[in-house]
Each structure stands twice: as C-alpha cells, then as structure tokens.
Residue, then its C-alpha position, 0 to 999 in steps of 0.5 A: x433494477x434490472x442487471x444491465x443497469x445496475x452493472x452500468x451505475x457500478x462503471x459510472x460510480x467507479x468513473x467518478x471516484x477515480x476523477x475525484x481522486x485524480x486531483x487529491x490524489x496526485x501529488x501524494x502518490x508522485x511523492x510516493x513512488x520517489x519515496x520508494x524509488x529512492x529507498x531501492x536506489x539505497x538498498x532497501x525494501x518495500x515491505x507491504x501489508x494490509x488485511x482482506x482486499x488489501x492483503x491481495x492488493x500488498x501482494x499484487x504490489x509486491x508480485x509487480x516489483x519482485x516479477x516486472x511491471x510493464x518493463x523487462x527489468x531485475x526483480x525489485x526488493x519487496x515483500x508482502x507481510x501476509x504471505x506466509x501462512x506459518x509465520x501469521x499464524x504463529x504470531x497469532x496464536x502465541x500473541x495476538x493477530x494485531x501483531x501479525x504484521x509489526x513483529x515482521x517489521x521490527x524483524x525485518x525492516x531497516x532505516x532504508x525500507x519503506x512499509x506500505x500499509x494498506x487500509x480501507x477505513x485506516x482503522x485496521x489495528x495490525x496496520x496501525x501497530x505496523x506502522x508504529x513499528x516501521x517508525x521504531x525502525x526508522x522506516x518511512x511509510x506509505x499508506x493508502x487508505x480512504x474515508x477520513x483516513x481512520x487512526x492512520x492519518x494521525x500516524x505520519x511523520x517526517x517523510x510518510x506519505x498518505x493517499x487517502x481516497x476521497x470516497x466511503x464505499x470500500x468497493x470504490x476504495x479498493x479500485x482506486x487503490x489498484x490504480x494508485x499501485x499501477x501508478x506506483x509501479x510505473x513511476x518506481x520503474x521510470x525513476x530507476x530505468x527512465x521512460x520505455 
C-alpha cells in the first residue's frame, strides 16, 4: 500500500470512530464535565492520571484548566498525578509502581475532588488502585477508557462517570480521548462562565 493511502485510511478509520462515539459517548461526557464543574463550583480539584499516551493526555487536561482553554478565565484547580518525577519514583522504588498514582490520591485528595483515571484498555492496575483510592476518599471519578472497559467498568459508583470508546485499536482510542478532554474543558468553562 503506498503512503498516501494509507495515511488516508488512518483519516477515514479515525472519522468513523468519533462518529461512532458521538452517540455512545455524549451524555456520559455532559454528565461529566457537570461532574467536574460542580466539584470546582465547591472548591475542589481534578486530579488526573493515566500511563504512556494517557499520562500525556491527563497532563494536556490539566495544562488546559490550570492555563485557559479557549476563554481568558483564572487558572482552575487540577493536577496530573504523573508529573513529578520524585515523587513516581520514590513511590516506586520503596513500593511498587501500582501504587504510583493511589498513594498521591489518598494524600491528596478530598470528598469534593474528582480523579479523572485515564486507560486504553481499563486494565491499567495504578489506575485501578487510584480509583479505589479516590473512593476511600470519597471522591468521584471520571474514567475514559475503551475496548469493554477493562477491570475499571466494574469500578463505579454513585456519581462516577465512564466514557468508554467503542473501538479496540489504542490509536483511535486516544484520539477520541482527546476529544472528549476538548469537550470537557469547553463544558467546565461554559458552565462556570457561560457561552463566549
């Protein structure tokens, strides 16, 4: 298959993932982005985490409510929990790197916080613990994910959301993830600020 082609089938296969996804996917993602707008209306955080692709995609969410978005607005109360080297790698090193994210959780979140946990496959166990985690806590969770949803779509309570992406390839995965955190960030702003 020469280059050309196949750069287009990645653009049509990519297309028909998001159409898909737009259907399963919307509600879940409006309950979510009210979700973490009303936990920053109450004071609280988003804490982010996720491994690989999805460590990047917590940290691009966290970059856009701590900077802006779209609008000028103040910085928003979030953190990606796979930013500081020291911290992942003492963890790691003096228990294991499952715990990576959950001990950060447990030390820092609170009943108003919300954790976004971010897995491909929803298998990924330092997200799963820091779900478990965030419930000790009393925290509510946001979970993107894909495939069927892994050991994490039996993780949910009360008012967790799940935005599983109906498709099996990672790559088409993670670029409807991206979408999802553009929709999240554009709904966390027009909830708190209204429509630009």
């Amino acid at each position: 298959m020469d280059p050309v082609t196949r750069v287009r089938e990645h653009f049509a296969e990519s297309i028909a993932t998001k159409q898909s996804a737009v259907e399963a996917l919307s509600e879940s993602i409006a309950a979510a982005g009210a979700l973490m707008a009303q936990s920053l209306l109450n004071d609280g955080k988003i804490l982010s985490c996720g491994n690989g692709g999805s460590a990047a995609d917590s940290q691009h969410f966290s970059s856009e409510l701590l900077n802006r978005f779209e609008m000028e607005r103040p910085g928003l109360p979030a953190m990606a929990l796979t930013t500081d080297a020291s911290t992942v790698t003492s963890i790691s090193n003096d228990y294991s790197y499952e715990e990576i994210f959950s001990k950060q959780v447990r030390a820092l979140g609170k009943p108003q916080d919300v954790l976004l946990g971010i897995s491909t496959s929803g298998n990924s166990e330092n997200v799963c613990r820091a779900i478990t985690a965030a419930h000790e806590r009393g925290m509510s969770v946001v979970a993107l994910s894909g495939r069927d949803g892994g050991r994490m779509a039996g993780m949910f309570t009360g008012d967790d959301v799940e935005i599983r992406v109906p498709a099996t390839r990672t790559a088409r995965i993670q670029e409807v993830h991206l979408l999802v955190i553009h929709c999240l960030c554009d709904l966390i702003d027009t909830t708190l600020l209204g429509d630009a």
